[in-house]
C-alpha positions as CSV (number, residue, x, y, z in Angstrom):
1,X,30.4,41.2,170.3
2,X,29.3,41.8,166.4
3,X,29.7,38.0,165.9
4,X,27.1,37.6,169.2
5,X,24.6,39.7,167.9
6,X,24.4,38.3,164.4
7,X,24.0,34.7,166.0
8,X,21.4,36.3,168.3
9,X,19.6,37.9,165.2
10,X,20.1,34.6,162.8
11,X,18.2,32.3,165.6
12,X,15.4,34.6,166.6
13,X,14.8,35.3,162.4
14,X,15.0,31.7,162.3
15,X,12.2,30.6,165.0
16,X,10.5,33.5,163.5
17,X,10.4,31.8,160.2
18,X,8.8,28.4,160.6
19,X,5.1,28.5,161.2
20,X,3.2,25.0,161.4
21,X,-0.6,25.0,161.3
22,X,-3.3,22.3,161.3
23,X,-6.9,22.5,159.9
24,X,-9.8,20.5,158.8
25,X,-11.1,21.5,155.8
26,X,-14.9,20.2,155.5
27,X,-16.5,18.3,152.1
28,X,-16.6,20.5,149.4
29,X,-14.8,22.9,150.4
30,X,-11.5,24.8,149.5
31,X,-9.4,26.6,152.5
32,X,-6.8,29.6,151.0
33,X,-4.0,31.3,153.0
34,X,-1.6,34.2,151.7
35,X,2.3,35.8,152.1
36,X,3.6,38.8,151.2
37,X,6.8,38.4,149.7
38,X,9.5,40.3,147.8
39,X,11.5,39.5,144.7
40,X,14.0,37.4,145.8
41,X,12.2,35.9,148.9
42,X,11.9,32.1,149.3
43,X,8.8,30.6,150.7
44,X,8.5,26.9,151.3
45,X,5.5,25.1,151.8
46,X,4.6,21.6,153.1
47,X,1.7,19.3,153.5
48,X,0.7,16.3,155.1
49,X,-3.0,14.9,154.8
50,X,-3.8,13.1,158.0
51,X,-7.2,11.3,158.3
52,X,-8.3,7.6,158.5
53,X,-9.5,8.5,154.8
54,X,-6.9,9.5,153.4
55,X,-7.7,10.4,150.2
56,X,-5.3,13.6,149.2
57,X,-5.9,16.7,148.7
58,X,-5.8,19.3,146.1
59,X,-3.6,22.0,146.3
60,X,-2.4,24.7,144.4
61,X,0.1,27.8,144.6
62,X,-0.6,31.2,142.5
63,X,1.5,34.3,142.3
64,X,-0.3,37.6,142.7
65,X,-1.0,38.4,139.1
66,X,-3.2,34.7,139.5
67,X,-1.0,32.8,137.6
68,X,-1.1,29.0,139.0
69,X,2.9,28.3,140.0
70,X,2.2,24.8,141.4
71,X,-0.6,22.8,141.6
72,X,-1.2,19.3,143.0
73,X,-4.6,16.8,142.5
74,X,-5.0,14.4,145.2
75,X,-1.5,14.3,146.9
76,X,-1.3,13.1,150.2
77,X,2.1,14.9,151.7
78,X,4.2,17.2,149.4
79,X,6.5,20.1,149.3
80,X,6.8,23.0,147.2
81,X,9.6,26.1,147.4
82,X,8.6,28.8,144.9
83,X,11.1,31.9,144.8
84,X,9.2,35.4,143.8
85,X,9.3,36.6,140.8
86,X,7.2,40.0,141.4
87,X,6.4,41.5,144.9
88,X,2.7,41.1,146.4
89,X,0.8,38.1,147.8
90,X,1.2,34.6,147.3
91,X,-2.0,32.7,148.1
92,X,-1.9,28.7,148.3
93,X,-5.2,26.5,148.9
94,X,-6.1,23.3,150.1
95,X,-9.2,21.9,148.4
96,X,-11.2,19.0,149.3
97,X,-13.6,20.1,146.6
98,X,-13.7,15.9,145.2
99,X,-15.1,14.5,148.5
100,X,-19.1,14.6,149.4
101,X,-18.7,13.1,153.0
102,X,-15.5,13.3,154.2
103,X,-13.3,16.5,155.9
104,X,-9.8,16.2,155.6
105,X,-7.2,17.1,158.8
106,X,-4.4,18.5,156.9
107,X,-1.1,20.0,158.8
108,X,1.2,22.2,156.8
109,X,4.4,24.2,156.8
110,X,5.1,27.5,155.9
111,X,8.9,28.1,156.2
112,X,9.6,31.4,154.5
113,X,12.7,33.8,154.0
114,X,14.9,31.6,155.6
115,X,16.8,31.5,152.3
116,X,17.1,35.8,152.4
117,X,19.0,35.3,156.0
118,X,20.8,32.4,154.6
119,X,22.4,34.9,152.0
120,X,22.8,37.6,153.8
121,X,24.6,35.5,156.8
122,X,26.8,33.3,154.1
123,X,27.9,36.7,152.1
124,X,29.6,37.6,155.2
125,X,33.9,36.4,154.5
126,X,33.1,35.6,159.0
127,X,34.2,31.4,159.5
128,X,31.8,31.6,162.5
129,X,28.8,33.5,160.8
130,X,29.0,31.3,158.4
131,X,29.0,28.0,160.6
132,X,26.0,29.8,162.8
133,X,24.1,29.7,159.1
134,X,24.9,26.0,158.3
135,X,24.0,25.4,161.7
136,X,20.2,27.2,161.5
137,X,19.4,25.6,158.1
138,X,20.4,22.0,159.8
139,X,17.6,23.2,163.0
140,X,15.2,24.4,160.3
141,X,15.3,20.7,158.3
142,X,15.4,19.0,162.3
143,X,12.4,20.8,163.0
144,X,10.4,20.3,159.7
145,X,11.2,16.3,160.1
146,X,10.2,16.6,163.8
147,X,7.1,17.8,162.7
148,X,6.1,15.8,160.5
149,X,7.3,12.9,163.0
150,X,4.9,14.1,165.7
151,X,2.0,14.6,163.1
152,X,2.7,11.0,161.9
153,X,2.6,9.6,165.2
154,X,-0.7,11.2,166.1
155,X,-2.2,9.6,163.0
156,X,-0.9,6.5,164.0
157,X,-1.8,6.9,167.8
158,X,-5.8,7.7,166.3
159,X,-5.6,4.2,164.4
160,X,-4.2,2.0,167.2
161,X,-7.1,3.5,169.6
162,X,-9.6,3.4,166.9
163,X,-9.0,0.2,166.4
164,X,-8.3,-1.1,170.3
165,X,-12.1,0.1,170.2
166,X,-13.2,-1.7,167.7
167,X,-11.6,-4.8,169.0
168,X,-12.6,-4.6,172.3
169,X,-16.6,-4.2,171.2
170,X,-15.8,-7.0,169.0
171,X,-14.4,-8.7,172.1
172,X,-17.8,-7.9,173.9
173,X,-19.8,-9.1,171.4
174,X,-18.6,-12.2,171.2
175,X,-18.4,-12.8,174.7
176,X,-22.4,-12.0,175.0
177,X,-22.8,-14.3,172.2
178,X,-20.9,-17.2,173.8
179,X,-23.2,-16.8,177.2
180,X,-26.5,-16.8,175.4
181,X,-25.3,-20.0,173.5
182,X,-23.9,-21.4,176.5
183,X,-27.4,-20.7,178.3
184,X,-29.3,-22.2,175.2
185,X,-27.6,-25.2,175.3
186,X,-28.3,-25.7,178.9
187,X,-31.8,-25.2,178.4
188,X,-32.1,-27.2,175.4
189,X,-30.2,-30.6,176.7
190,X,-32.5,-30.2,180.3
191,X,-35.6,-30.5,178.3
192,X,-34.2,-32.9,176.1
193,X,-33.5,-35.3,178.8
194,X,-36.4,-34.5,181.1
195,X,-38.7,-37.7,181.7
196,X,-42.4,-36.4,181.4
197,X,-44.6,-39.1,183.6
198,X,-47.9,-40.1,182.4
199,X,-50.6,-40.2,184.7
């Protein structure tokens, strides 16, 4: 029954832990988010920059005394685990401060005290606690990489119908061009053979 419960407890902490957001964050502009965490506590953060200009982004971590932790300058996809050193908030900003006309769609992972229920689970001398732990960290790296699979593929998806677009307009184009040539030609050979009588 105990051992039950503490599987019960390790996956619900466990879904709990992983949040995935996406957001565009304009020219100019720097977007910031923040976590409370203890001394001890493991937070884990992860980035992808997904755009058809992909030019990186600029991020950087800060404990909450404003000391910079980690910091980044146009890096396309990264990851960064920081473990507290003091209690308070965390805060961690994308900027996209270095572009003047383009936003940036950038998708990132917090995964945070996953490592606290890791130790607490693995201190226990329990064979199966134990093997329910291995197993959630394996779920938590599955979903991290299925994330960033699915984000991947949507990029991908944007560029194969951006340019199925662009080819088929090029396709239409060219096709319109070929008529009026076609049509000229016509024209032009008809008068060039036409017999004008004289009267």
């Amino acid at each position: 029954m105990n051992q039950a419960f503490v599987a019960v407890i390790a996956f619900v902490l466990f879904i709990q832990a992983v949040v995935a957001l996406t957001t565009e964050i304009a020219p100019g502009t720097t977007d910031c988010y923040f976590e409370e965490l203890e001394v001890g506590e493991k937070i884990t953060l992860s980035y992808q920059v997904g755009d058809e200009h992909d030019f990186g982004i600029n991020f950087w971590l800060t404990d909450p005394s404003g000391d910079t932790i980690k910091s980044t300058v146009k890096v396309p996809t990264d990851m960064h685990a920081v473990t507290a050193n003091i209690e308070g908030r965390y805060t961690f900003c994308f900027s996209n401060e270095f572009s003047t006309s383009h936003s940036q769609l950038v998708t990132f992972n917090v995964h945070e005290n996953f490592q606290k229920i890791h130790d607490t689970i693995t201190e226990s001398t329990n064979p199966l606690e134990k093997e329910i732990a291995e197993l959630a960290e394996s779920i938590f790296n599955v979903k991290a990489q299925q994330e960033y699979i699915v984000f991947r593929e949507r990029q991908h998806r944007d560029t194969a119908e951006s340019t199925n677009s662009r080819v088929k307009w090029w396709s239409i184009a060219q096709l319109g061009l070929l008529i009026s040539v076609c049509f000229w030609q016509v024209y032009y050979l008809k008068r060039f053979f036409e017999v004008r009588r004289v009267v």
